[in-house]
N, C-alpha and C positions, 0 to 999 in steps of 0.2 A: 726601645728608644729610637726615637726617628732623628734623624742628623739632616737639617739643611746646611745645606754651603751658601753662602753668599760672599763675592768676589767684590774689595771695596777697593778704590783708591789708586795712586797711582801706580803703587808699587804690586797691585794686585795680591793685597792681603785675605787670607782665606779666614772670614768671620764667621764661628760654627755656632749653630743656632738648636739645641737637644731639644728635644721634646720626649717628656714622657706625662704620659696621663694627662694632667690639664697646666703642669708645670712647664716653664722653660728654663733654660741654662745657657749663655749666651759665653763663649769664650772670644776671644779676641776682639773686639768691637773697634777694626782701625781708620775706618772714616767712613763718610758718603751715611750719619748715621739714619736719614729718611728711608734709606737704598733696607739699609738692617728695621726698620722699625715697621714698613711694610710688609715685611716675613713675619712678624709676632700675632699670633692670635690668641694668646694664652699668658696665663699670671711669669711673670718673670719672676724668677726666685734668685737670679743674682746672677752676677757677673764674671768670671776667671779671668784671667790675663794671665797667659803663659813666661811672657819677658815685658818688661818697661819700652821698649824701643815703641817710638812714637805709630808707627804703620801698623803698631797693634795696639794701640789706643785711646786713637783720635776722636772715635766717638764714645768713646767709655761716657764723658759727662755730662752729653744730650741724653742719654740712656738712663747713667744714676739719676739727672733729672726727672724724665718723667714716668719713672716707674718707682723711684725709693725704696731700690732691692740693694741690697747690699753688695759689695767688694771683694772678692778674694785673688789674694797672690801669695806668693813667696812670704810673705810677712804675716798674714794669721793663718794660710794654711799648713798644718805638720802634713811632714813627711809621716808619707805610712798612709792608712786608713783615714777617711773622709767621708763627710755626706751634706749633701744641700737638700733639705726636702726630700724626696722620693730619688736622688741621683746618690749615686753609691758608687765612690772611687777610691782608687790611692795615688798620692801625688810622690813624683819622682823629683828633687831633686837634680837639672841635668846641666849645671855652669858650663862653661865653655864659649858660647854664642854671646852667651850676656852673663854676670856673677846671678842675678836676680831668678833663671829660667827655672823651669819648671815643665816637665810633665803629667798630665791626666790619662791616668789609667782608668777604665770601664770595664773591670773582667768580665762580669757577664754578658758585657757584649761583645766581648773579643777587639776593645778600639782602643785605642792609646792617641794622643793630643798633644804632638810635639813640639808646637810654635815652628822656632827658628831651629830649634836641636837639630833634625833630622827630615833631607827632601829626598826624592823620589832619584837617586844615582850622586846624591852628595851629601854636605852636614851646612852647617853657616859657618859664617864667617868668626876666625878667632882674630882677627887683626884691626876688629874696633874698641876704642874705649869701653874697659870691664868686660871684655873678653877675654880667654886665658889659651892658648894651645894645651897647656899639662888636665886642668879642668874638664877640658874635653877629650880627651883620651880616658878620662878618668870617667866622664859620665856614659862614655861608649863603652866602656868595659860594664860597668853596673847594667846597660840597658840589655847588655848580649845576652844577661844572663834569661831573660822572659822569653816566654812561648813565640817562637816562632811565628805563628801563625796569625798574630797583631797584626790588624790593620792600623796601621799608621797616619794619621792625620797632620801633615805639615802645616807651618804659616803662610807657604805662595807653593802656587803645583799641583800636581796632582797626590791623591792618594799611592799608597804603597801599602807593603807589608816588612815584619820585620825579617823575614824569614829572603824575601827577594832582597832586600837591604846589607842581609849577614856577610858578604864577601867585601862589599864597597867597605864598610865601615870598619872590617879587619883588616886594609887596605891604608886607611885610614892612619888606624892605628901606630903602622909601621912610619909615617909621613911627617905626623905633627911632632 
């Protein structure tokens, strides 16, 4: 699976764009959608949005427009095992940031799709509207349990892993 990044908007939202075979998979789609639409050279097969907060998906509906790939969030994707076409995931579950959030898991490719859950020496914010501090202590417990060796994919920032992560977020723990 090939992962482009593309950096939209003003809050510098990270819209990740998968490629495999001749399919694509587009998660966070949160503005500047010409900026994302210039990266496509292949069949969209649909959409993710990790959380609702608007800086992840402000171009969601220039995109459902002109591709008529379908939608996925918190609301038709279960927990557990997943698949869009040729992509093969499990969605986590991760409230906290927002009640709605959501992570993408890829085992076979060792990458996980955190939105706002989890950056690169922090987590997001539990002090906005449908966010919870107990939620997120709760989804950091569930995430500790996975391999180590996750690369990590934020909303804004850089990449990480979960393994350079494990201290900050038991850290964390002890906080919220």
């Amino acid at each position: 699976m090939n992962i482009k990044i593309v950096v939209v908007g003003e809050l510098r939202t990270n819209c990740y764009i998968l490629e495999k075979g001749d399919n694509v998979l587009i998660i966070d789609p949160g503005a500047e959608s010409s900026k994302i639409l210039s990266n496509i050279d292949k069949k969209v097969v649909g959409i993710v949005i990790t959380h609702s907060h608007d800086d992840h998906t402000g171009a969601m509906m220039d995109i459902l427009n002109k591709y008529r790939c379908p939608l996925f969030n918190v609301n038709n994707l279960a927990e557990g095992k997943n698949s869009i076409e040729n992509f093969y995931f499990e969605v986590i579950h991760t409230p906290g940031h927002l009640d709605d959030s959501i992570s993408i898991y890829f085992k076979e490719e060792n990458v996980m799709f955190v939105g706002d859950f989890i950056f690169k020496g922090g987590i997001g914010r539990t002090d906005l509207a449908g966010a919870s501090p107990y939620d997120m202590k709760e989804s950091i417990k569930k995430i500790l349990t996975y391999p180590k060796e996750i690369v990590l994919y934020p909303g804004h920032f850089h990449k990480t892993t979960l393994g350079a992560e494990e201290n900050n977020l038991k850290y964390f723990l002890n906080i919220i």
